[in-house]
N, C-alpha and C positions, 0 to 999 in steps of 0.2 A: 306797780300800780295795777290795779285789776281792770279786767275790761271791762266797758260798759254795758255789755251784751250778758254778764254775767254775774252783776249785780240788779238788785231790784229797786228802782227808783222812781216814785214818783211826781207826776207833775209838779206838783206843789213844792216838791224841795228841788226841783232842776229850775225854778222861777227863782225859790230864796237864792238860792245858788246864784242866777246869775243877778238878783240883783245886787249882788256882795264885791261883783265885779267893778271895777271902777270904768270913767265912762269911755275911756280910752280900749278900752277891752269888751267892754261891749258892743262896740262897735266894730269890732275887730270880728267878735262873734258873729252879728249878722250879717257884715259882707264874705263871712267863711260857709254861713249859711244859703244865703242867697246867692252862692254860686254851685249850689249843689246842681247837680244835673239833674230836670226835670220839676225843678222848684217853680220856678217863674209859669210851666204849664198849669202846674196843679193849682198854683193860686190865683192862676186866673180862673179855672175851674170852680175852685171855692167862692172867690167873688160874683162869679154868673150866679150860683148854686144863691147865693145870698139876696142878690138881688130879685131874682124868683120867691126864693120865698118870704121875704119881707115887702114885694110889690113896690122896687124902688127905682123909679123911674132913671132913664139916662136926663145928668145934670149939668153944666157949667160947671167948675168949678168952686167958684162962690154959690152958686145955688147947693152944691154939695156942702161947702163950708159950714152955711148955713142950717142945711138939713141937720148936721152931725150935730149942731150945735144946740138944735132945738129938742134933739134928744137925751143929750146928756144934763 
């Protein structure tokens, strides 16, 4: 099996890819994910980064529920 470092792939077939995974295995993926070292910092970095530039205020949780809801 070749490495992945050494094939070219992108996003959009590592999405097909895993949506082909069943839900037992996807799940499996993002807790193999979100135990990487330094993951849980950077995404929280990402989310600061988001709420700046979308001007989203700190919410409740239902007040977020809501929010997310009025945008989609």
């Amino acid at each position: 099996m070749p490495k992945l470092k050494e094939v070219d792939i992108n996003y959009e077939q590592i999405v097909e890819l895993v949506r082909q995974l069943e839900f037992e295995k996807k799940i499996a993926l993002i807790r193999e994910v979100i135990e990487e070292k330094g993951y849980k910092e950077k995404f929280y970095l990402y989310t600061q980064a988001l709420t700046k530039k979308y001007n989203i205020r700190k919410m409740s949780e239902e007040g977020l529920d809501t929010f997310l809801h009025e945008r989609n």
